[in-house]
N, C-alpha and C positions, 0 to 999 in steps of 0.2 A: 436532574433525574437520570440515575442510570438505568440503561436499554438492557433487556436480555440476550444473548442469541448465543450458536453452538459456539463450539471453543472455537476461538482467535488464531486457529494455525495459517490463513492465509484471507487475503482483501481481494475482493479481485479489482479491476476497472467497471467505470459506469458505464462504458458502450458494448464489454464483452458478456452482461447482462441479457442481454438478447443473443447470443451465440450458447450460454450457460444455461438459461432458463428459455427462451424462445418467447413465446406469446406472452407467457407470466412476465419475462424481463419488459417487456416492451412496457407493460402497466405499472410496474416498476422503475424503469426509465422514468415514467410520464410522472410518476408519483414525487419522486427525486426531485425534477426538475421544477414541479410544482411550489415543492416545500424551500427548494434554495430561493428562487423567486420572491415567497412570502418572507422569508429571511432578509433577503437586500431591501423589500420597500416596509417589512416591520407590518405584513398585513394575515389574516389567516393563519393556517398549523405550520410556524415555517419545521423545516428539518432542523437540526444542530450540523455544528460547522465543529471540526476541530483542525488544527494545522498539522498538517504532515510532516516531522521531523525528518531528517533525513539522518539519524542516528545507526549505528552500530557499535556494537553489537545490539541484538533485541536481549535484553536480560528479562528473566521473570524471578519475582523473589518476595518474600513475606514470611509471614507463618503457618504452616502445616497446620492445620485444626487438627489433623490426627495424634501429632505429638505436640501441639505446641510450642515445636522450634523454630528459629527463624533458617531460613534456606535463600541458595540462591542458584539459579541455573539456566539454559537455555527453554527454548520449547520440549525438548526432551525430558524435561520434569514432568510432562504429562505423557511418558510413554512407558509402557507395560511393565520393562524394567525402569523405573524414574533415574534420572542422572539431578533429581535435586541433591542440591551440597550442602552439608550442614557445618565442614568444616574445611579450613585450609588443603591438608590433606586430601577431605574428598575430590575438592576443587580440582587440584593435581591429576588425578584419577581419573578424573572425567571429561575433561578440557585442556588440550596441551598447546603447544607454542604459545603463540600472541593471542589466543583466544581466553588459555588460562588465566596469564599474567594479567587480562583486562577483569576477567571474573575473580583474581580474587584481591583486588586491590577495589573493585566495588562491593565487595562481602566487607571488608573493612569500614566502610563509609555506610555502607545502604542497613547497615545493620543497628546506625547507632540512629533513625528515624524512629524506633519502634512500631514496624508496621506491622498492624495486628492482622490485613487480608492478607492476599495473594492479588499482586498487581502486577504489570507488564508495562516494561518504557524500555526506552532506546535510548543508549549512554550517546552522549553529545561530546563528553570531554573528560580529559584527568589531567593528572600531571603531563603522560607523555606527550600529547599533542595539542594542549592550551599554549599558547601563543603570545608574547607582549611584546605591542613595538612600539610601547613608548605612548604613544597615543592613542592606542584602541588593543584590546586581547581578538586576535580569529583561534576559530579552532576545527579543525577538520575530519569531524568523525567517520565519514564516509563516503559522499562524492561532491557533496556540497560544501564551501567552505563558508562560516558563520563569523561576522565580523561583529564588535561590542563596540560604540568609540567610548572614550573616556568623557568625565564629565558627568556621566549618568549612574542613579542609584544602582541600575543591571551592572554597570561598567563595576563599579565596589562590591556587589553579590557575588558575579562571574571572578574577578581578580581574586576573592577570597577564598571563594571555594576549591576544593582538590578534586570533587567531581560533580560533573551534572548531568543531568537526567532527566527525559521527559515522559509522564508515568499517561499511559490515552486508555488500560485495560483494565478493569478489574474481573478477579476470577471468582464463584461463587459455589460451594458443593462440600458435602463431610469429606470427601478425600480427596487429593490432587485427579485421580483417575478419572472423576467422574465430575469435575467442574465443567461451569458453563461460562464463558464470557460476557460482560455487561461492557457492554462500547462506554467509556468513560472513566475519571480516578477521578476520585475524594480523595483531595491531598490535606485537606485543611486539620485535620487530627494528625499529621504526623509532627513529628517532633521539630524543635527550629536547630541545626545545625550550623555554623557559616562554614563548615567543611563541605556541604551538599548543595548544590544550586537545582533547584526541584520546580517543574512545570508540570501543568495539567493538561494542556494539549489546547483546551477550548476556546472557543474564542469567545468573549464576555460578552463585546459589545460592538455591534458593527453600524448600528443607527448612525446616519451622519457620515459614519466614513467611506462607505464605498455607496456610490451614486449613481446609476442605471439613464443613460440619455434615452430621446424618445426611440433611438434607430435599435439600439439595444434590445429595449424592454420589447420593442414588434417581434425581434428574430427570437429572443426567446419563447415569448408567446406564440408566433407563430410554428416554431419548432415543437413544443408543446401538443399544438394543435393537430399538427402534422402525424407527431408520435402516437397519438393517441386513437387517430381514427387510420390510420395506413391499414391496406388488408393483404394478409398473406392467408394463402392455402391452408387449412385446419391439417391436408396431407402434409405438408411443409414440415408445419413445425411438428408434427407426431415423427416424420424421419426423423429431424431433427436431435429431436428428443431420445430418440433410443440409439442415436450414432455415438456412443461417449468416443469413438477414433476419430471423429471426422471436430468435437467440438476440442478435444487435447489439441492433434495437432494442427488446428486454423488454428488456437495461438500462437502455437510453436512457431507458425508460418509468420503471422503478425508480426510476433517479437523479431524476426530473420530481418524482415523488413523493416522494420524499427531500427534496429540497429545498422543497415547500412542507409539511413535517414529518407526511407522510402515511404514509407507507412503503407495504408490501404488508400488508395486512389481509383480509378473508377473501377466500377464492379463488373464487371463484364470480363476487362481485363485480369484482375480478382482472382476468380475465379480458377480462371485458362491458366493464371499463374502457381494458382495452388496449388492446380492437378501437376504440375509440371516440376514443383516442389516435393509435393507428397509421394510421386511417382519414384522421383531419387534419394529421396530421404532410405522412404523403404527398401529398395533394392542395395543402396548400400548394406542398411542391413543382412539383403537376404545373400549377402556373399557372406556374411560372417557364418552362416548357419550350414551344419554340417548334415544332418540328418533330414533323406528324402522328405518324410511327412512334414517337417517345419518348415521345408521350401513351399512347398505345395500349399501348406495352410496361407505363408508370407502373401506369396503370389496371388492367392484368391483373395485377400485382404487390399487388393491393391486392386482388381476386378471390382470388387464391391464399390469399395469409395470412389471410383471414379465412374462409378453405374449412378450412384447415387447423385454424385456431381451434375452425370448429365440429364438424371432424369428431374432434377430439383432446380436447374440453373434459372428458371423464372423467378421462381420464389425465394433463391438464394438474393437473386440481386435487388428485389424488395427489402429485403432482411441488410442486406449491406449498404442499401441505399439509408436507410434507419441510424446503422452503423455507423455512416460519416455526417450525417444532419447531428446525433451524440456527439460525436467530435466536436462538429462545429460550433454548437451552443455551448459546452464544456468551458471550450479557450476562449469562449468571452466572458463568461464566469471569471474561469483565472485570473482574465488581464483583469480584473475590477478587483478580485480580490489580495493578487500577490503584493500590494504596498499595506497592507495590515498588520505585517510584523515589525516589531519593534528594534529585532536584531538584522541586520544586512545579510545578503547573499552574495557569495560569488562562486567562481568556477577557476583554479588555474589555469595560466596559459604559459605558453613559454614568454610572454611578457611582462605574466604579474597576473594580480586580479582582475578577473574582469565580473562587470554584476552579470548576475542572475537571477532569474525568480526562482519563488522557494520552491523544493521538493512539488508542493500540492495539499492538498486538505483530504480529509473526510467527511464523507455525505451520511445522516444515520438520518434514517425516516420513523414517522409515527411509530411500525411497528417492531423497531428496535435492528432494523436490516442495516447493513453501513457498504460503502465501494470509496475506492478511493477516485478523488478525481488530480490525474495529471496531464500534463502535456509530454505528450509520451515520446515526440520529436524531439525535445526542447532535453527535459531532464531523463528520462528513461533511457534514451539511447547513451547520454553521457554516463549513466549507471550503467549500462551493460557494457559497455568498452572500456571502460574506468579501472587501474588497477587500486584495491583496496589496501590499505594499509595497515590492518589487521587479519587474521589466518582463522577463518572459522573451524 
């Protein structure tokens, strides 16, 4: 069954659900956590699971219902002026360096599926970066490296095909402008190619394979529990909710942190640390700014957020304390479910491969909602430090 929900331009995390929505996140957390649960023991509404590829570029491509032609391009095919391609040439036009050359050597291949929607997948591989060493193909489309060993019928799909692909989107609407994303792909109508190696993200069948011990199944239950009844301020989350400065950049803060392998640790500290972030963030800014009134608005903008910091810091570190119990139940998620792929993970070093777990999944509930779940220490920070080796 595919889920409906607004267009697919961005996933966020399962724990910044409660920074994003506030009190609704938190019942949405609870709801998540619920349905993955009923998923591992195969009881109840579980949610759907799909695997997070760690693919680039994100292509989207299919057919235009408006013209009927087949196109291919980035998110930008759904922007006011569309950058969908219908031809080599346009390709050229609208996607240059290494970004074009991936897009239109997959216009060549993705074209001969005959796909009659508009879907959305992350290229995995082609010629330039599929890999054989004799005993197994890797290929490394973007910070994760994906190994095949030989032997296996994937190992014969992957070696034949020129590109691969993994399709997790479909789009639904009379014109590209006004589609809606459905979390999921119906691949099973497209055409059989051995030039395409084509996935559907989902995960079929997880009964049997990943096992929940008793110590496990408490934390998560209890975490559950936890989420579900914790109480914050009705004032709390109504600031909250009307701060969109304060909920931007706590990520921006997160990710800072994330990437020098710090995360969010206790809250209190948190906090003191953000104001101490946010306070430099902006004043850098406000040296760029020339004109008296846009100092003065800067300045008061920095007044405010750190009024509200101090006037909310009870109720923030209720909220944060939320924040890292999320976490914490997440990555025991993960470690149960990252041995479910069938293809290896690693990560370069300067000594060779070494494993890793995969990217991360996606979580879609009852009512068609999805987050992604990662371990944002683990893989996240290795993405945002990571140099790419293709040119968006």
């Amino acid at each position: 069954m595919l889920l409906t929900e607004a267009k697919n331009l961005h996933m966020e995390h399962l724990e910044d659900e409660l920074i994003n929505s506030g009190q609704a996140g938190q019942v949405a957390i609870t709801e998540y956590l619920k349905g993955i649960l009923d998923l591992l023991q195969g009881t109840g509404t579980p949610s759907k699971l799909t695997v997070k590829w760690d693919g680039a570029p994100a292509i989207i491509c299919g057919t235009n219902p408006q013209n009927g032609r087949f196109f291919i391009g980035t998110k930008s095919v759904f922007a006011q002026r569309s950058k969908a391609a219908y031809t080599p040439a346009q390709i050229r036009s609208f996607y240059e360096g290494g970004l074009g050359d991936k897009m239109e050597n997959a216009f060549i291949y993705l074209k001969r599926l005959g796909i009659k929607q508009v879907l959305q997948g992350d290229l995995l591989f082609d010629d330039d970066i599929k890999q054989s060493t004799g005993d197994s193909i890797t290929f490394q489309p973007n910070t994760i490296v994906y190994k095949v060993d030989k032997g296996t019928d994937l190992y014969n799909q992957v070696a034949r095909a020129r590109l691969g692909i993994a399709f997790h989107t479909t789009y639904v609407g009379d014109t590209l402008a006004n589609m809606d994303a459905q979390f999921g792909a119906d691949i099973s109508g497209l055409k059989k190619t051995n030039d395409v190696w084509v996935d559907d993200a989902t995960i079929k069948n997880i009964s049997g394979t990943v096992t929940l011990n008793k110590q496990e199944e408490l934390e998560i239950r209890t975490a559950i529990k936890i989420l579900g009844t914790s109480k914050v301020s009705p004032n709390v989350w109504s600031a909250m909710a009307s701060n969109t400065e304060f909920i931007n950049s706590f990520k921006i803060f997160v990710n800072s942190q994330i990437k020098k392998g710090v995360g969010v640790t206790k809250p209190t500290d948190i906090i003191d640390q953000f104001a101490t972030f946010y306070r430099a963030r902006k004043e850098k800014e406000l040296q760029g700014l020339k004109q008296d009134r846009a100092k003065q608005m800067r300045i008061q903008q920095i007044k405010n957020q750190l009024q509200f910091l101090s006037d909310n810091k009870i109720g923030l570190v209720s909220v944060l304390n939320m924040y890292n119990l999320t976490i914490k139940v997440k990555n025991i998620i993960l470690y149960k479910l990252k041995n479910i792929q069938q293809i290896g993970t690693f990560k370069k070093t300067e000594t060779g491969l070494q494993v890793t777990d995969p990217e991360g999944f996606v979580a879609i509930n009852a009512g068609g909602n999805a987050v992604k779940l990662v371990d944002r220490l683990a893989f996240s920070r290795t993405n945002l430090t990571t140099q790419k080796n293709w040119v968006k």
